[in-house]
DONUDREN-471324 format. One record per residue: residue in three letters; chain; x negated, y, z of N, C-alpha, C in turn. Coordinates in pm, 1 decimal. Example, Ala and Ser with C-alpha at 12.3 -4.5 7.8 and 13.67 -1.06 7.14 Angstrom:
<pts>
  res  chain       n.x       n.y       n.z      ca.x      ca.y      ca.z       c.x       c.y       c.z
  ALA      A   -1319.0    -569.0     780.0   -1230.0    -450.0     780.0   -1320.0    -330.0     780.0
  SER      A   -1285.0    -225.0     708.0   -1367.0    -106.0     714.0   -1290.0       3.0     787.0
</pts>
This chain:
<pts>
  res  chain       n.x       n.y       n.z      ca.x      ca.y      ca.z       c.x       c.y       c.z
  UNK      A   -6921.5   11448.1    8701.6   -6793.7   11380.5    8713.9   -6809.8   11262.1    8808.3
  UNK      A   -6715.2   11269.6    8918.6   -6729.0   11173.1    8997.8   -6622.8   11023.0    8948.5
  UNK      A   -6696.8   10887.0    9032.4   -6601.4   10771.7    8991.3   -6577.7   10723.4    9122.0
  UNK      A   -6464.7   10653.4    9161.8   -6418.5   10594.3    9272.2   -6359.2   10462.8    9231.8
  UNK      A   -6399.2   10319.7    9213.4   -6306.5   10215.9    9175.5   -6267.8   10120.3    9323.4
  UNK      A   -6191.3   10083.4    9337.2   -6157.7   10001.5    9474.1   -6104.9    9879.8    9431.2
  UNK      A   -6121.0    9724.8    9441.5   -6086.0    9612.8    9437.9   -6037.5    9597.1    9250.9
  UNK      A   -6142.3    9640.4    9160.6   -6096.4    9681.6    9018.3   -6080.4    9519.3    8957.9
  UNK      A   -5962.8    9484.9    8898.1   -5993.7    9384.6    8854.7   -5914.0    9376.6    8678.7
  UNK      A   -5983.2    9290.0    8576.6   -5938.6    9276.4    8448.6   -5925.7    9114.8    8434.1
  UNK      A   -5804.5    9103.9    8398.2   -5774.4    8942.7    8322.7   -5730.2    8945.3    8210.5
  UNK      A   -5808.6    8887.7    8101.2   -5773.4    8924.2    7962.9   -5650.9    8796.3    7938.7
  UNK      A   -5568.6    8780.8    7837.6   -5460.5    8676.6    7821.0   -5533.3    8547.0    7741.9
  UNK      A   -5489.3    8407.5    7805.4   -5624.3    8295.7    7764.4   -5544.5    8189.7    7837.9
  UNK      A   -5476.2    8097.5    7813.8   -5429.2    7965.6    7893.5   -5324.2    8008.9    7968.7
  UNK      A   -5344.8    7894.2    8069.0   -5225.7    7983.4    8193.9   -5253.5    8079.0    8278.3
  UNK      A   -5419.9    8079.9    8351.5   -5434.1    8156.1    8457.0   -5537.1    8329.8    8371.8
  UNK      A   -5510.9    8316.9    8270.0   -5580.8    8389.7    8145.2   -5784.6    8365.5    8184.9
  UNK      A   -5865.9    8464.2    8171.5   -5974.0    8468.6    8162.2   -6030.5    8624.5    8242.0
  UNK      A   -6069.3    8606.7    8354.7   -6103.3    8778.9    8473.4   -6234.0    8763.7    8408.5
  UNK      A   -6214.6    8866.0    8360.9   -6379.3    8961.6    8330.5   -6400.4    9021.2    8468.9
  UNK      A   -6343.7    9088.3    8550.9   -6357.0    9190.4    8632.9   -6284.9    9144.2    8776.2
  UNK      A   -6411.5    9104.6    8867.2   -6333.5    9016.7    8969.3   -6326.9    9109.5    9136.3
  UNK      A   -6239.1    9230.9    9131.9   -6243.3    9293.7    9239.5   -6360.6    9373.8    9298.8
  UNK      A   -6397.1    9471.5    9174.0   -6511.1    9553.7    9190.7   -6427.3    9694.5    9281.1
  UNK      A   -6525.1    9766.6    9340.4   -6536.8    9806.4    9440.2   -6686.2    9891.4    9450.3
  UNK      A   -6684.3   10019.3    9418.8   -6824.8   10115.5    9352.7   -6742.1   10268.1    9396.4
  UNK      A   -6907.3   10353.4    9381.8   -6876.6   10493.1    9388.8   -6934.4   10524.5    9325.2
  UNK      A   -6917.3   10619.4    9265.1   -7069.0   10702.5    9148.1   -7033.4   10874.6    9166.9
  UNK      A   -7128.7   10932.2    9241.9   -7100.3   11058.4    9238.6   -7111.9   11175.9    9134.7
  UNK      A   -7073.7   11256.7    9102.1   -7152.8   11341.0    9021.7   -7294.9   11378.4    9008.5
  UNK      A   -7353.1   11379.0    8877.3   -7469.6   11401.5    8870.2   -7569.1   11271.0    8875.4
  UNK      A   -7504.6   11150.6    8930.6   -7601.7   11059.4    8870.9   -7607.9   11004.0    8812.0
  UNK      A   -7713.1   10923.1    8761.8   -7747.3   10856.6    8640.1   -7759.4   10675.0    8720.2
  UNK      A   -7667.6   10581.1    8642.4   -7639.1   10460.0    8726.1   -7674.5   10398.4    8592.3
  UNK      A   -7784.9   10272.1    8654.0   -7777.2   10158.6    8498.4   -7713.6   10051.1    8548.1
  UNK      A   -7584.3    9988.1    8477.2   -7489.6    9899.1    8482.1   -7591.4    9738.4    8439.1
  UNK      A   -7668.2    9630.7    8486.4   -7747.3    9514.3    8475.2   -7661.1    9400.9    8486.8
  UNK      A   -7727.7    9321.7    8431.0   -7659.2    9150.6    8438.5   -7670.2    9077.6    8333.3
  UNK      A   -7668.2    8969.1    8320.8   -7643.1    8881.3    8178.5   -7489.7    8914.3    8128.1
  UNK      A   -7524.0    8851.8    8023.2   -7428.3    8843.7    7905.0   -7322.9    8783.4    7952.3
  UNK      A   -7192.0    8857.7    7929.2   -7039.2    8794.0    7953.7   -6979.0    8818.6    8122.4
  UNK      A   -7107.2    8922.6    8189.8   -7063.0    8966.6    8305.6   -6960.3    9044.8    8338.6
  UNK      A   -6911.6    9150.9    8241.2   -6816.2    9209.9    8242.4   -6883.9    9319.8    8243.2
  UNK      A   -7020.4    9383.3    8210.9   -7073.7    9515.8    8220.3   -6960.5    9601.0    8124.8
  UNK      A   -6966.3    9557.2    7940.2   -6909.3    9643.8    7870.6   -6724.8    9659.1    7867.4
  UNK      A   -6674.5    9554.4    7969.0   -6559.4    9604.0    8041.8   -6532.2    9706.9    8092.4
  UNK      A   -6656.2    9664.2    8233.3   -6619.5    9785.8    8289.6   -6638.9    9941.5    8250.9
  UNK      A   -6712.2    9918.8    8140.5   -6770.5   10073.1    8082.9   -6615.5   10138.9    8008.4
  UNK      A   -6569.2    9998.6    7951.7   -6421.9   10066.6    7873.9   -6347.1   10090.4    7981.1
  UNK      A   -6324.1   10009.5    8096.2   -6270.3   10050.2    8190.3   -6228.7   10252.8    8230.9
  UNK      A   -6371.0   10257.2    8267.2   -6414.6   10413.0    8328.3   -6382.5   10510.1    8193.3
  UNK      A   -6450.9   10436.3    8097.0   -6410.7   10560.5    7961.8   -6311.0   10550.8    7912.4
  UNK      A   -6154.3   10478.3    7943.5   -6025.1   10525.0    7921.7   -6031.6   10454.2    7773.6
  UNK      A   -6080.9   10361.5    7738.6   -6053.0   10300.9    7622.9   -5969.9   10162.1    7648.2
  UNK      A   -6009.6   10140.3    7781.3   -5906.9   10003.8    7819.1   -5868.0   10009.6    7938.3
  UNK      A   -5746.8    9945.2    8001.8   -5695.3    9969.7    8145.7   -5678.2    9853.3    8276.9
  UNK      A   -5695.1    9850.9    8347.7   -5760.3    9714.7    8432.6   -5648.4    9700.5    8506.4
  UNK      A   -5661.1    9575.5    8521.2   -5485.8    9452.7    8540.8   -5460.9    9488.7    8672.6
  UNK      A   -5604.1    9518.4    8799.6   -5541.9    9571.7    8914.0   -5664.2    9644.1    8965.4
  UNK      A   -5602.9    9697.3    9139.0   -5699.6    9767.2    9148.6   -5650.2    9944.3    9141.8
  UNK      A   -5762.7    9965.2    9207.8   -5761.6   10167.9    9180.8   -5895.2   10242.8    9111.0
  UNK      A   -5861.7   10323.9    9016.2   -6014.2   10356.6    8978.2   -5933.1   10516.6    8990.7
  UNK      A   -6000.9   10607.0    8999.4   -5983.1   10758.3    9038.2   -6079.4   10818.7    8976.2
  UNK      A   -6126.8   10921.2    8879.6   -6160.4   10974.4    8778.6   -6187.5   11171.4    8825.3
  UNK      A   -6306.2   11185.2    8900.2   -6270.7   11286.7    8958.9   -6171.3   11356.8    9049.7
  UNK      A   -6134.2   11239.0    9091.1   -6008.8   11231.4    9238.5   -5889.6   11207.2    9170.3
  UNK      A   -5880.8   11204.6    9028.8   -5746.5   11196.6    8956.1   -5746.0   11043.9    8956.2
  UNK      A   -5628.8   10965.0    8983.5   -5581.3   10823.1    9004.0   -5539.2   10826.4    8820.4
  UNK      A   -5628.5   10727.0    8760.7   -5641.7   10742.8    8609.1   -5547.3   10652.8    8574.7
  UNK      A   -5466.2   10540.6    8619.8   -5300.2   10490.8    8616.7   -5222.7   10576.6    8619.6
  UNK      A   -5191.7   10712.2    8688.5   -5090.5   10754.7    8649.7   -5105.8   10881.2    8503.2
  UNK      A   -5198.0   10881.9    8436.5   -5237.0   10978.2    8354.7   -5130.1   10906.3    8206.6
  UNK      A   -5104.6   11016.1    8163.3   -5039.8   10959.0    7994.0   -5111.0   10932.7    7929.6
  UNK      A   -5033.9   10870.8    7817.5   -5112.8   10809.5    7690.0   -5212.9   10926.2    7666.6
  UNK      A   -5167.8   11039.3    7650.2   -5204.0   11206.0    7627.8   -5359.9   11240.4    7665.6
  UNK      A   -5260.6   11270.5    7784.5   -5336.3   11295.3    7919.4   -5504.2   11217.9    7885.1
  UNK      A   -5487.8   11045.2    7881.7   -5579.4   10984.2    7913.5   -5697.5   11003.0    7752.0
  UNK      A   -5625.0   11055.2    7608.0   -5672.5   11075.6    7495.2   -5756.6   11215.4    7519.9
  UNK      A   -5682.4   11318.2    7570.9   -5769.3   11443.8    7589.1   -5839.8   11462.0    7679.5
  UNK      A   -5895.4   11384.7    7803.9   -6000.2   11351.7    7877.7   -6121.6   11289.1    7826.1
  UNK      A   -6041.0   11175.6    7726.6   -6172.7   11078.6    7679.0   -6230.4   11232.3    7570.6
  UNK      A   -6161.3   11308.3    7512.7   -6232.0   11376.6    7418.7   -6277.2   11473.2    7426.1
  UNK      A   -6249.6   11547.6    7583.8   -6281.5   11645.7    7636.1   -6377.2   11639.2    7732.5
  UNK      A   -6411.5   11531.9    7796.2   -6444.6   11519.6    7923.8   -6588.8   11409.2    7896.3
  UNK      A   -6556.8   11311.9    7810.0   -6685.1   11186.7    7794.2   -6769.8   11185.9    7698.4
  UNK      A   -6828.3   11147.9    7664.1   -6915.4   11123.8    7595.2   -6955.1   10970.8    7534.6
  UNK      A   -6942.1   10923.0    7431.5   -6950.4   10755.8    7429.1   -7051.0   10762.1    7342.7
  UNK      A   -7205.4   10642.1    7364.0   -7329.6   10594.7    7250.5   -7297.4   10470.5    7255.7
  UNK      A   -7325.0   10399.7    7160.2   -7305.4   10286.1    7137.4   -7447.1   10201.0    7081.2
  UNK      A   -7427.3   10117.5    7078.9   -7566.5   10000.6    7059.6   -7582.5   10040.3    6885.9
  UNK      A   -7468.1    9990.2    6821.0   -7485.0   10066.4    6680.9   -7395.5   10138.5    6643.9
  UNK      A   -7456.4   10256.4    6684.8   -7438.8   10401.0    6612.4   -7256.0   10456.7    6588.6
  UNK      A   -7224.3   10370.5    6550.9   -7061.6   10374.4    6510.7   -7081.1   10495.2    6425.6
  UNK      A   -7149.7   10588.1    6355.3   -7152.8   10671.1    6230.6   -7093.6   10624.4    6164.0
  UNK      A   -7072.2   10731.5    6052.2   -7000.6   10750.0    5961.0   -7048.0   10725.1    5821.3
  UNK      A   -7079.1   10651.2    5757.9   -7243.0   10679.7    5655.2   -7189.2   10747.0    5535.3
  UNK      A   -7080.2   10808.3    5497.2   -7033.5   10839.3    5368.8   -7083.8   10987.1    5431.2
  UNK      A   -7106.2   11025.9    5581.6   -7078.3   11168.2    5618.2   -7228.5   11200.8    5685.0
  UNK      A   -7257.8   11339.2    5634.5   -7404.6   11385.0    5663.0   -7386.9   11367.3    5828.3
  UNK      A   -7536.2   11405.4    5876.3   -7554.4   11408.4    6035.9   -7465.9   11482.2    6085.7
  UNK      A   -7480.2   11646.8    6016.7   -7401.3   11742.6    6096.9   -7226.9   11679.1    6083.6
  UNK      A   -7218.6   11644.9    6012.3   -7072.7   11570.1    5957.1   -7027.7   11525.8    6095.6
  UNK      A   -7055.1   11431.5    6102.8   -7090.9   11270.5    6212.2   -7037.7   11387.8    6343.1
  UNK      A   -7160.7   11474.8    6355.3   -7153.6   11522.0    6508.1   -7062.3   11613.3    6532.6
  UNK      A   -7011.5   11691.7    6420.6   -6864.7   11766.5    6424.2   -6763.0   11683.9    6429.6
  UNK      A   -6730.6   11566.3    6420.2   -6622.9   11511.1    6417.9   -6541.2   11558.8    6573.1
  UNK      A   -6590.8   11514.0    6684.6   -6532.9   11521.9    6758.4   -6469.4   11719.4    6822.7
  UNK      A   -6529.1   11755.6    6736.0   -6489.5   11908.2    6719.1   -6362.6   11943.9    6681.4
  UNK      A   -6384.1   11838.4    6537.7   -6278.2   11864.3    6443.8   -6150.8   11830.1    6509.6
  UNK      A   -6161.8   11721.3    6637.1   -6058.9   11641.8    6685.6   -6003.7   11768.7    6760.0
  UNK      A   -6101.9   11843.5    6846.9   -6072.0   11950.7    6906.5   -6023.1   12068.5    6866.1
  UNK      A   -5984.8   12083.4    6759.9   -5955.9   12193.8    6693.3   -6039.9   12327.5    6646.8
  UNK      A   -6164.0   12255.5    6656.9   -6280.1   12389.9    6575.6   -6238.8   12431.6    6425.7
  UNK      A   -6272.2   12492.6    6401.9   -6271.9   12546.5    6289.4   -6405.0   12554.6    6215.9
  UNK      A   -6406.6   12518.8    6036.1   -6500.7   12466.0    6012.5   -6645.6   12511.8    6044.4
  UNK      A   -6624.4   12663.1    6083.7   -6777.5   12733.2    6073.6   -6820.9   12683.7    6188.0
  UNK      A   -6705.0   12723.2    6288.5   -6770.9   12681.8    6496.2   -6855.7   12528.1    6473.7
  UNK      A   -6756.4   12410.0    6399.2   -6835.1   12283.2    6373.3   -6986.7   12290.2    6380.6
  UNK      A   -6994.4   12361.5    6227.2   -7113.2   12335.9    6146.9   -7261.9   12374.0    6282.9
  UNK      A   -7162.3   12501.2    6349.5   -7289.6   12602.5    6420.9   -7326.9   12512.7    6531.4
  UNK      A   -7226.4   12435.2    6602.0   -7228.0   12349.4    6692.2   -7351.7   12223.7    6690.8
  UNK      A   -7287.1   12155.8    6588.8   -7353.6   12042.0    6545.4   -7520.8   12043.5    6509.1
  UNK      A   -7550.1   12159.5    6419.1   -7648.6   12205.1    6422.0   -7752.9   12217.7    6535.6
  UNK      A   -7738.2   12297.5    6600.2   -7780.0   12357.1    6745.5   -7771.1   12190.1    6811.3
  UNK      A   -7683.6   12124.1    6848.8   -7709.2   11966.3    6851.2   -7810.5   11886.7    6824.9
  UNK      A   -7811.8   11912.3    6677.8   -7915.3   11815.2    6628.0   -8036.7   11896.9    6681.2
  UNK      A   -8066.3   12028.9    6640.0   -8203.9   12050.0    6711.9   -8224.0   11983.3    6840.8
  UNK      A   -8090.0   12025.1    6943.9   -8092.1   11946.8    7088.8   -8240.3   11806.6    7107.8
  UNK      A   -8167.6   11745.1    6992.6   -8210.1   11580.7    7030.7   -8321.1   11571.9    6929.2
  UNK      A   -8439.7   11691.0    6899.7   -8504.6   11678.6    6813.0   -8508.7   11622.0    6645.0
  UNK      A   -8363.7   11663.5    6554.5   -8362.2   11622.8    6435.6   -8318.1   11720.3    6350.5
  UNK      A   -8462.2   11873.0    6398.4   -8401.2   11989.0    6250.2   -8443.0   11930.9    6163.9
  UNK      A   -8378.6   11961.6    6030.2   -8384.0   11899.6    5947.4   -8350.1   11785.8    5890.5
  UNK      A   -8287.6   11736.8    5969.4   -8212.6   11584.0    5921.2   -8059.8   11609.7    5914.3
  UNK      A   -8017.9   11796.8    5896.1   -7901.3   11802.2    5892.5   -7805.8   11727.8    5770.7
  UNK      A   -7859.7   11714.6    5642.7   -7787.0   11712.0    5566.2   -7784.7   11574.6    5511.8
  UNK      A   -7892.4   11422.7    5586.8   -7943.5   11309.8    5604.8   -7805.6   11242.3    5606.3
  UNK      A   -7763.1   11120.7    5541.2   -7647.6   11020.1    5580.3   -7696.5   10935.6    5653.7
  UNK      A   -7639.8   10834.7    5748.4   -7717.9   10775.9    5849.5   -7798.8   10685.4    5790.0
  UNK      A   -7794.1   10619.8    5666.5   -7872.9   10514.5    5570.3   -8021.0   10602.7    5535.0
  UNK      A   -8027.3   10757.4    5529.0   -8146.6   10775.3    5511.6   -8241.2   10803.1    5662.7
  UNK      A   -8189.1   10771.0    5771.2   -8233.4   10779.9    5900.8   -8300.0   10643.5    5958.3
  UNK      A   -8383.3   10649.1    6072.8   -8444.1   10525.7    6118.4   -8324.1   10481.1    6241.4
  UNK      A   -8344.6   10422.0    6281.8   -8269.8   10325.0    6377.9   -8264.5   10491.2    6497.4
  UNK      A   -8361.0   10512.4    6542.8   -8403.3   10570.0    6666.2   -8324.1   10776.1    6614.4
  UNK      A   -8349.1   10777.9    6467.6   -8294.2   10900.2    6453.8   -8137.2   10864.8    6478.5
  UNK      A   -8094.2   10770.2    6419.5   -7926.1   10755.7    6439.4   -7896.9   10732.2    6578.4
  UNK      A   -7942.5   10686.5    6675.2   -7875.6   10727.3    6810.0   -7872.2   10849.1    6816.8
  UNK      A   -8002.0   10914.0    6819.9   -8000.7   11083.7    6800.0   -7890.7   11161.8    6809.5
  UNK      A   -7873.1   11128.0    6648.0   -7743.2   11169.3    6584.2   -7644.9   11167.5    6674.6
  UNK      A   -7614.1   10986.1    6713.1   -7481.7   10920.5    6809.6   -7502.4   11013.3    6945.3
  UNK      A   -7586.9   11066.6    7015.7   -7609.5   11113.8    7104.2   -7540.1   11229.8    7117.0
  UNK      A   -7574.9   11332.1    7019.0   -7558.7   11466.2    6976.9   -7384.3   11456.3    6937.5
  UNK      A   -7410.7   11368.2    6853.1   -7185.3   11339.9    6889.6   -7135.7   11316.4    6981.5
  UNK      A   -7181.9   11269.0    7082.8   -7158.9   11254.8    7205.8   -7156.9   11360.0    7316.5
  UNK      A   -7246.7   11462.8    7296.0   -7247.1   11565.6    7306.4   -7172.2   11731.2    7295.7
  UNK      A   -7071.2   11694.5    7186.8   -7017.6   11795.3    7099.6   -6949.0   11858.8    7218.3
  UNK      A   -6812.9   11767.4    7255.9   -6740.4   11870.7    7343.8   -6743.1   11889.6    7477.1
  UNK      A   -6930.5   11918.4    7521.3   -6949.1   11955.0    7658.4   -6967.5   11842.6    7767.5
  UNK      A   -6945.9   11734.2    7760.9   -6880.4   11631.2    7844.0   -6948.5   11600.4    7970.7
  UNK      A   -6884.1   11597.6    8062.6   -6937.4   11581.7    8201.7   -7008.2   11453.0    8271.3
  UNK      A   -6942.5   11355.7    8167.4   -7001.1   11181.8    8182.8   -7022.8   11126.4    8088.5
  UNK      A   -7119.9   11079.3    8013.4   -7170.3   10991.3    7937.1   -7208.6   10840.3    7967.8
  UNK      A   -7104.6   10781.4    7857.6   -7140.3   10661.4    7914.5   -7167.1   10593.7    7748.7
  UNK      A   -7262.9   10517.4    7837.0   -7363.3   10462.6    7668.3   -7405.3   10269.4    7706.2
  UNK      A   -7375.3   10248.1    7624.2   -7378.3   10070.2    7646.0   -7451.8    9995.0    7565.5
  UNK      A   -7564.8    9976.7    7616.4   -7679.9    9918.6    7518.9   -7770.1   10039.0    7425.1
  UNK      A   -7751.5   10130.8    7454.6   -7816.4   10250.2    7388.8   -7929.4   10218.4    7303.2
  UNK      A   -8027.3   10150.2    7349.8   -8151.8   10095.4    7278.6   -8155.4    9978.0    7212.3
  UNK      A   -8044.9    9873.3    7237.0   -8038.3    9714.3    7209.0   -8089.0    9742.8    7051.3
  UNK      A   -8060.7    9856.6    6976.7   -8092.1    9821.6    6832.4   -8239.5    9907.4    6803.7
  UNK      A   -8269.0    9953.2    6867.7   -8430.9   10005.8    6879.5   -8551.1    9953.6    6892.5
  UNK      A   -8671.7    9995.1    6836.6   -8786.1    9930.3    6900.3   -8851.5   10016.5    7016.6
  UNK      A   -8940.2    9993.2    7093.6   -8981.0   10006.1    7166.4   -9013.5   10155.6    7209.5
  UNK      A   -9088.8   10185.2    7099.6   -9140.7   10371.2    7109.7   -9008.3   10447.9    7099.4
  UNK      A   -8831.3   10380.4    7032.3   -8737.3   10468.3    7015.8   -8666.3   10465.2    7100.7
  UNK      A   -8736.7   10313.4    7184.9   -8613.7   10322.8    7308.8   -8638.6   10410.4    7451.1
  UNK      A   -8747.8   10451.1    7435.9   -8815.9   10533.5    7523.0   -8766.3   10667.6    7487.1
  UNK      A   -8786.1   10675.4    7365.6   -8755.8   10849.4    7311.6   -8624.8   10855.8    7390.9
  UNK      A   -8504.0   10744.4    7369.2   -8349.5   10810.5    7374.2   -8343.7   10799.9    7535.5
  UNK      A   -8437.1   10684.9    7612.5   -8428.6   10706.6    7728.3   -8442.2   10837.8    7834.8
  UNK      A   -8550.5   10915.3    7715.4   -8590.5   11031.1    7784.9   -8487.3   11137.4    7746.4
  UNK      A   -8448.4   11082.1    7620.6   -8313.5   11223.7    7581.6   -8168.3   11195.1    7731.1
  UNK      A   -8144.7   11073.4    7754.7   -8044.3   11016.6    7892.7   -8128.7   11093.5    7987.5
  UNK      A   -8216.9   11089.7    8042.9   -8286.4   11113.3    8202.2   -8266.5   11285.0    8176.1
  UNK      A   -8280.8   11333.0    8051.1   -8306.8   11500.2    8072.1   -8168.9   11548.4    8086.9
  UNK      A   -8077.4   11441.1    7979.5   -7930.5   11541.2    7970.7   -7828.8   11518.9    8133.9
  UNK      A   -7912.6   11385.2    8213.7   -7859.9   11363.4    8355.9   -7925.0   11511.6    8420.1
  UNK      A   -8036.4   11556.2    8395.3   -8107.1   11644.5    8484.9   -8055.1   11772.8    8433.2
  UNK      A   -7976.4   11793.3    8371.0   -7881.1   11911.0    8318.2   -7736.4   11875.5    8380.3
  UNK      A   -7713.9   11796.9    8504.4   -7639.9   11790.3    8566.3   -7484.2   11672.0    8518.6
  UNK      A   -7536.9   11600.8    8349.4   -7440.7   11499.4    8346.0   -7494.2   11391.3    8400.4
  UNK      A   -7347.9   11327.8    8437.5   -7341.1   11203.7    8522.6   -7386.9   11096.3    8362.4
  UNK      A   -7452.0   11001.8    8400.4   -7484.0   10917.2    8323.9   -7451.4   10737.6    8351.7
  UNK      A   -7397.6   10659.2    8291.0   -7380.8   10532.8    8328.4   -7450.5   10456.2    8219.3
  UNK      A   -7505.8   10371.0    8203.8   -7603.7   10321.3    8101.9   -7571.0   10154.6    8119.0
  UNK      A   -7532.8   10070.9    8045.6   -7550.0    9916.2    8030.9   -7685.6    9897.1    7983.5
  UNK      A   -7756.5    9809.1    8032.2   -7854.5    9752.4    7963.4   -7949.5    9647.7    8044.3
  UNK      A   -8008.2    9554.8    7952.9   -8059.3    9433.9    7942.1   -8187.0    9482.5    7990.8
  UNK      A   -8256.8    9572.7    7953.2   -8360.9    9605.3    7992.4   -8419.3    9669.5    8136.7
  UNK      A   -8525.8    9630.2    8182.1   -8504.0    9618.5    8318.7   -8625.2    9765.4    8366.3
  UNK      A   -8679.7    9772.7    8247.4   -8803.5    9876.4    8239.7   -8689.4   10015.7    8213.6
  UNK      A   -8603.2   10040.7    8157.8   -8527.9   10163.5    8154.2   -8455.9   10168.8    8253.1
  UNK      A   -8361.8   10036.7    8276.6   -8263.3   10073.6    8359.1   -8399.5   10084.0    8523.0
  UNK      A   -8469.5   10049.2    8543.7   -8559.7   10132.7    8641.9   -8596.9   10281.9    8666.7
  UNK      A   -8535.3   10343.4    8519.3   -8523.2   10471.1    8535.7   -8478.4   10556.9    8625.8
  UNK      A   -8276.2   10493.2    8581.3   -8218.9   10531.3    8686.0   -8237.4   10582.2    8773.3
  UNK      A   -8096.8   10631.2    8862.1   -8144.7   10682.9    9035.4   -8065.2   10533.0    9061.7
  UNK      A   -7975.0   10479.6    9022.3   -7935.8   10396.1    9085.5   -7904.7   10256.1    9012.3
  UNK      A   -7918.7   10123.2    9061.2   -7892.1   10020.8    8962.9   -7736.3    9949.8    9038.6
  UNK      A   -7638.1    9909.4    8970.7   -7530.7    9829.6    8987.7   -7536.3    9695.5    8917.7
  UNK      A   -7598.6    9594.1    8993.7   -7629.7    9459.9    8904.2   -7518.3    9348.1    8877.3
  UNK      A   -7436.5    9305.3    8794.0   -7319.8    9270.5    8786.9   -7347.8    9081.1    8756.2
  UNK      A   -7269.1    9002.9    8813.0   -7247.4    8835.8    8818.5   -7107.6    8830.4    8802.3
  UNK      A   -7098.6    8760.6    8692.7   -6947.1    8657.9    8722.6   -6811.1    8750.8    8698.4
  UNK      A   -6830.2    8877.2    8646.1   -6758.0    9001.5    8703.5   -6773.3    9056.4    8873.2
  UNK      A   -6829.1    9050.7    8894.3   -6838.2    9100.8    9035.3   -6978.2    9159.3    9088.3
  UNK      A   -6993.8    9262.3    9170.0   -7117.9    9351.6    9168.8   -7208.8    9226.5    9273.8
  UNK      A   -7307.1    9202.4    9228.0   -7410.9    9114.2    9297.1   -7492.8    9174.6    9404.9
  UNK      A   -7560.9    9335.2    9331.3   -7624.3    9375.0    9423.3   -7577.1    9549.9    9374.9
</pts>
């Protein structure tokens, strides 16, 4: 999935002149690569990530979404892309803990209209994906930090998605788990998804093919 943003800008509401997270960004990201989003804290990285993944919409500017101009898309439109098309990990997990693994990773199935067996077979085959047979029937409280991204991964996963975008993926990991999920990102980019990654860390996001280093809201380097 390709990205195109031109002069992107966000001003959240704050005084008179409000508060710009996002000061006239201006990026390409083609299909198929894997980009780590860098910068300190309060740069506007996890903006712009809601930005691209259709969870929030930017005050000006053009962003284009596989050549589709993502302003003129419907409320609809912009709901069955995010659930058809993306993929979202989060720093923590956003699970479900009342609901087993396979639970967790069918959800976004269920959104899709599977039916309960397609779920179960899905999710399954998933969790093997990201190395966790056997942790099918696990609530996320009996899992380690590093199995529950897993999990978050493999939900992320469910309906095919062409771009994954993950923000802080490791921030709640130690060291040996942040490597594991790094390597689960670099393989599922080399299976041809586009990958966008936030992170603090300068040893993963070196992974990457490409780094976008962010100041002030605005791309530095």
């Amino acid at each position: 999935m390709s990205i195109s943003c031109f002069e992107l800008t966000k001003v959240y509401d704050g005084g008179k002149a409000g508060w710009p997270a996002l000061r006239g960004l201006s990026f390409e990201i083609k299909m198929g690569e894997f980009v780590a989003v860098t910068g300190p804290s309060g740069c506007g990285k996890s903006t712009l990530l809601n930005i691209i993944g259709l969870l929030d919409e930017p005050t000006g500017g053009r962003y284009a979404l596989n050549g589709r101009d993502v302003l003129t898309l419907s409320d609809r439109e912009r709901s069955d892309t995010r659930r058809d098309e993306i993929g979202f990990i989060f720093q923590s997990f956003h699970l479900l803990n009342r609901l087993s693994s396979v639970e967790n990773v069918g959800l976004p199935l269920m959104y899709a209209g599977a039916d309960g067996a397609e779920r179960k077979e899905r999710a399954v085959a998933l969790l093997r994906k990201v190395g966790l047979h056997g942790k099918e029937k696990k609530i996320p409280l009996e899992l380690s930090g590093g199995e529950r991204q897993r999990v978050a991964i493999a939900r992320a996963l469910a309906n095919s998605p062409k771009l994954i975008l993950a923000d802080e993926p490791t921030g709640n990991l130690d060291s040996a788990s942040s490597k594991e999920i790094m390597q689960l990102l670099v393989d599922l980019n080399a299976e041809g998804i586009t990958v966008i990654m936030v992170t603090h860390d300068k040893e993963l996001a070196a992974r990457a093919g490409r780094n976008i280093r962010m100041r002030d809201g605005r791309i530095e380097q």
